[in-house]
C-alpha positions in Angstrom: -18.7 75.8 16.8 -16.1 76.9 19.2 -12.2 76.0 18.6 -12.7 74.0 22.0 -15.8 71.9 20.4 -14.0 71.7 17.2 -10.9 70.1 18.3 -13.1 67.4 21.2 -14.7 66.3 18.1 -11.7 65.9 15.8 -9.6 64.5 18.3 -11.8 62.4 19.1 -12.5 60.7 15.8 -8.9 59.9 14.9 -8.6 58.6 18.2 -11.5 55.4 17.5 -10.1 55.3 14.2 -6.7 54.4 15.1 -7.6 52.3 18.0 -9.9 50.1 16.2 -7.6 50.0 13.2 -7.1 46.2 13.2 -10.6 46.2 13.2 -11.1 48.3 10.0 -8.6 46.2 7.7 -10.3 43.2 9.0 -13.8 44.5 7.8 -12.1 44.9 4.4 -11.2 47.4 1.9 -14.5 49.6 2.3 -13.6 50.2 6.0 -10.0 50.9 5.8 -10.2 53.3 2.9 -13.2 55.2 4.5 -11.2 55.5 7.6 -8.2 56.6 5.2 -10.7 59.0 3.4 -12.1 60.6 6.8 -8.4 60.9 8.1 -7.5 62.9 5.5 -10.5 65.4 5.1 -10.3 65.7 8.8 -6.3 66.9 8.3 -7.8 69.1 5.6 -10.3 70.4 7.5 -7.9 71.5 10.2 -5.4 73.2 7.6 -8.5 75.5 6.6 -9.5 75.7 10.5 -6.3 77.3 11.4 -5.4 78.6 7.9 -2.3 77.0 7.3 -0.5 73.7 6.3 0.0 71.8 9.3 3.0 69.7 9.8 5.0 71.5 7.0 8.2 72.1 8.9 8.1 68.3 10.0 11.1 66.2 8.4 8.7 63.1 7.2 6.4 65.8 5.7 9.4 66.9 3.3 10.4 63.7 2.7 6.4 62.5 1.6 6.3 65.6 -0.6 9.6 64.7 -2.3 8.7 60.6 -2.9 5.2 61.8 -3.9 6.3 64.2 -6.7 8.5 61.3 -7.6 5.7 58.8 -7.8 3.7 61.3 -9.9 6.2 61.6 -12.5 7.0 58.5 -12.8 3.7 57.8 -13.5 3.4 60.3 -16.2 6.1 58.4 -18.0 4.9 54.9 -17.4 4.0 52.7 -19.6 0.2 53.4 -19.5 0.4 57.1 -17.6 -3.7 57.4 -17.2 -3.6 53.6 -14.9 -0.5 54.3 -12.8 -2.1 58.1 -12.0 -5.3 56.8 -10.9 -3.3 54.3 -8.8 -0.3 56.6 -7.5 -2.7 60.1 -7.2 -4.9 58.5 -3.9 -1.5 57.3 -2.1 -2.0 60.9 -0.4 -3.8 59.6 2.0 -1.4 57.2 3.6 1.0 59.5 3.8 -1.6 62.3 5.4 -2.6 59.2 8.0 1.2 58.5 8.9 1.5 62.1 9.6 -1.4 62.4 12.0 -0.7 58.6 13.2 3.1 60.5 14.5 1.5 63.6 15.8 -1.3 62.3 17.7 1.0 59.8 19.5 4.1 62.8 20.7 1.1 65.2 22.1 0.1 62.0 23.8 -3.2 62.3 22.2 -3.5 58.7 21.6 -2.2 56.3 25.0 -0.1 54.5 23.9 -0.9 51.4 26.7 -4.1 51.5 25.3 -3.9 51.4 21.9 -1.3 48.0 23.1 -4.1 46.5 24.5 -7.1 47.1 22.3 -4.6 46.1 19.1 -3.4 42.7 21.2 -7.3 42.0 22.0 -8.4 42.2 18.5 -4.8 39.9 17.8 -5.9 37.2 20.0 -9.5 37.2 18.8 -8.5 36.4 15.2 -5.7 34.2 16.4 -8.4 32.0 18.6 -10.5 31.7 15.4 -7.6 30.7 13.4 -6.8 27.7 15.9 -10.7 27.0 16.3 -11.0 26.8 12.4 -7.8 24.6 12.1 -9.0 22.1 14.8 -13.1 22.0 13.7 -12.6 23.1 9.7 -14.6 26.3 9.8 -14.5 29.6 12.0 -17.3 30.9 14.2 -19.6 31.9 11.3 -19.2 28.3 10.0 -17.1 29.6 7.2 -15.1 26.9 5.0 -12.1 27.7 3.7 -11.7 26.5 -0.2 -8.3 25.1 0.6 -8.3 22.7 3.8 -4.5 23.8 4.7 -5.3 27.5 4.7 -7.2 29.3 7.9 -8.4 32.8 6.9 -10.9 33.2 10.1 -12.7 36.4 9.5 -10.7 37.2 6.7 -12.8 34.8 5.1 -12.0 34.4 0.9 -8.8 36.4 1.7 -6.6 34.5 2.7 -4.5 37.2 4.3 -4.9 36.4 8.0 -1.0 35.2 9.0 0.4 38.6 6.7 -2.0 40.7 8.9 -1.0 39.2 12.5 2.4 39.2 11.3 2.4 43.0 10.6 0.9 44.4 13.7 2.2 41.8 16.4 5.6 42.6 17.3 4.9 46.2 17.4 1.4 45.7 19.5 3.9 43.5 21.8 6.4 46.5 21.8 3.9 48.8 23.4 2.8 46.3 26.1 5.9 44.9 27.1 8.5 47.9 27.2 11.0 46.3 29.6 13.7 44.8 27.5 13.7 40.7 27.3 10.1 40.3 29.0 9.9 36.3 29.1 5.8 36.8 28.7 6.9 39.0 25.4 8.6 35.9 24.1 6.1 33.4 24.8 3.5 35.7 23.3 5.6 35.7 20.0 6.6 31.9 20.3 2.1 31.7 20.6 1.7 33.6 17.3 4.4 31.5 15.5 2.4 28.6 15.9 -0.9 31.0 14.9 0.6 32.2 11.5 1.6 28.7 10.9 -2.2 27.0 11.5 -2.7 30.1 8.4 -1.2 28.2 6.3 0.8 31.2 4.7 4.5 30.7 3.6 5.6 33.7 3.3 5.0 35.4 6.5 5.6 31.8 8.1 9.2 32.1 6.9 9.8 35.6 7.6 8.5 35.3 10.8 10.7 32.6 11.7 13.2 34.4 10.9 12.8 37.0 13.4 11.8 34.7 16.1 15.7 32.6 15.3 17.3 36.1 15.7 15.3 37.7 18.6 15.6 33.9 20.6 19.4 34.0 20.0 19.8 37.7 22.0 17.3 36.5 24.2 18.4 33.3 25.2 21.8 35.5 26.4 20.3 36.9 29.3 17.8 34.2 30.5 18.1 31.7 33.4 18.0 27.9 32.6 14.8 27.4 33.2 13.2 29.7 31.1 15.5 28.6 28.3 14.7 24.8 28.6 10.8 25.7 28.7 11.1 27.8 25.7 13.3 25.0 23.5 10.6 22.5 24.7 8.5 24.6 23.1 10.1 25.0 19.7 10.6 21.3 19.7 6.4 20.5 20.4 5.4 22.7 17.4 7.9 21.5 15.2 6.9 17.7 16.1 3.5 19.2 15.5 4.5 20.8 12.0 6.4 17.3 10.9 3.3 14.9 12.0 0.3 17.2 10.4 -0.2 15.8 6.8 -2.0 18.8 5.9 0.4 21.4 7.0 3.4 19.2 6.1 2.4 18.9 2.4 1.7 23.0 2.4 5.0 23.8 4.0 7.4 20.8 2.5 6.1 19.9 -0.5 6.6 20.9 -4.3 5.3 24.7 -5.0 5.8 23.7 -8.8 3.0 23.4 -10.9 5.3 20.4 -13.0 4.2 16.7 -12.8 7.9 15.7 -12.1 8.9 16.0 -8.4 12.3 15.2 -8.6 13.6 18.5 -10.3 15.6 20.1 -7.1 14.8 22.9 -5.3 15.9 25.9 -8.4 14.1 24.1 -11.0 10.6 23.3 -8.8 11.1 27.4 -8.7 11.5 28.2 -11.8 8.6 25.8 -12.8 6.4 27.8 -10.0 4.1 31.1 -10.5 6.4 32.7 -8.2 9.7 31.9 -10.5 7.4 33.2 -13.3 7.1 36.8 -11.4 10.6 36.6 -10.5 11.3 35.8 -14.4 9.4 38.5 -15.5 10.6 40.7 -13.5 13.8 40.5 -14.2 13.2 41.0 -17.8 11.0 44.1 -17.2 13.7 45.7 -15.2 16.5 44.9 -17.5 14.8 47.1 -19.8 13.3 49.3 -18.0 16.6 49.9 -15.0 15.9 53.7 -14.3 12.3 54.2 -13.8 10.8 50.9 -14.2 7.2 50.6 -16.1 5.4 52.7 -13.6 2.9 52.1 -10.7 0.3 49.2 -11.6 1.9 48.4 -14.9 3.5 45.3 -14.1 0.4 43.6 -16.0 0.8 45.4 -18.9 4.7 45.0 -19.3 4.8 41.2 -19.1 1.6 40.8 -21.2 
């Protein structure tokens, strides 16, 4: 194989695997880490093709090398050393796919418009599902959901859908809309608020909130009326729509404690909660543990 043949090939693979990434963490774990796997042979492959370590003298290489040696070591003194190791040892390969991720994308391997586009296509395919399923009960392969106030949409039994759009949208966004305070931007990012919503997921729900109450409050600064008026009007409908859905009103205002009494205030419905249970325990397991902690994938074992 020629070095010209050679590099069509391997440029070519990490380019479909990085455009149809959104795609491989929806097919699920199998996918992703295959991807993950083939990623990091092909970067090994390469080292022995041109017989040296590539992207040494980068400053994110040093700094991977440095938090990986870290990561081994304290998993050597963890709690249980053999199940942090077999946990921490593969995390490698995420830091061999950020690496390629970076290069690809400043030799302009990758175009960047069109990674944009293929990521916001997959976005709005799973978000269309997720407000189909909300409105009908199931998704396009007639799947249920076990919980009636949680959409997962091709996620199916993981109910992971509203983390996942909320970790790829505003930087899929990004790339399609570079002009600073794109109105179309905004409304795009007002449209998946209300999408991560119909998911049903707090967390991401509230976090993304968050970001939309800041990036509104620079954006609103340089926007004519009529843009802000349609845009408030907008807030306004979903939150009348939040307030008047029983379903999504009981998953987003009521208790989260697992205690019959509902009149305990906000701290003690908390502490009553799985969630203040985690947060208990891990207070504990840091108090004694402040330095190093238990190790990777030990928290199990600590609180037991």
């Amino acid at each position: 194989m020629t070095i010209e043949t050679f590099y069509k090939v391997y440029y070519n693979l990490l380019r479909y695997i990085f455009y149809s990434l959104p795609l491989l963490i929806i097919l699920g774990n199998a996918a992703i880490n295959f991807s993950l796997a083939l990623v990091s042979l092909l970067y090994f492959v390469q080292i022995i093709y041109e017989k040296k370590i590539i992207f040494v003298n980068r400053p994110e290489f040093k700094v991977f090398v440095i938090f990986y040696i870290y990561l081994i070591f304290n998993s050597l003194i963890s709690l249980d050393p053999e199940t942090s190791l077999i946990r921490t040892i593969p995390f490698l390969k995420f830091f061999i796919f950020s690496l390629v991720f970076i290069n690809l994308l400043e030799e302009k391997i990758i175009d960047i418009k069109k990674l944009g586009l293929i990521w916001f296509i997959l976005l709005s395919i799973l978000s269309l599902d997720i407000l189909f399923q909300s409105i009908v009960g199931h998704n396009i392969f007639g799947f249920k959901s076990n919980f009636a106030n949680r959409n997962s949409s091709f996620f199916f039994d993981e109910l992971v859908a509203g983390g996942f759009i909320f970790s790829l949208v505003f930087i899929t966004l990004k790339i399609l809309f570079k002009k600073q305070n794109n109105f179309f931007e905004q409304l795009l990012i007002l449209i998946f608020f209300i999408i991560i919503f119909l998911t049903g997921e707090r967390s991401s729900f509230v976090k993304y909130f968050l970001i939309l109450i800041i990036s509104f409050y620079f954006y609103f600064k340089y926007q004519n009326y009529l843009k802000k008026i349609f845009l408030i009007f907008l807030i306004f409908l979903s939150s009348i729509f939040i307030y008047n859905s029983p379903i999504f009103k009981d998953r987003y205002l009521g208790t989260i404690s697992y205690s019959p009494e509902r009149n305990l205030g906000i701290i003690n419905n908390y502490l009553r909660s799985p969630y203040g249970s985690h947060a208990i325990s891990s207070f504990y397991i840091l108090k004694e543990n402040f330095l190093f902690g238990v190790g990777n994938k030990n928290f199990r074992i600590a609180c037991k």
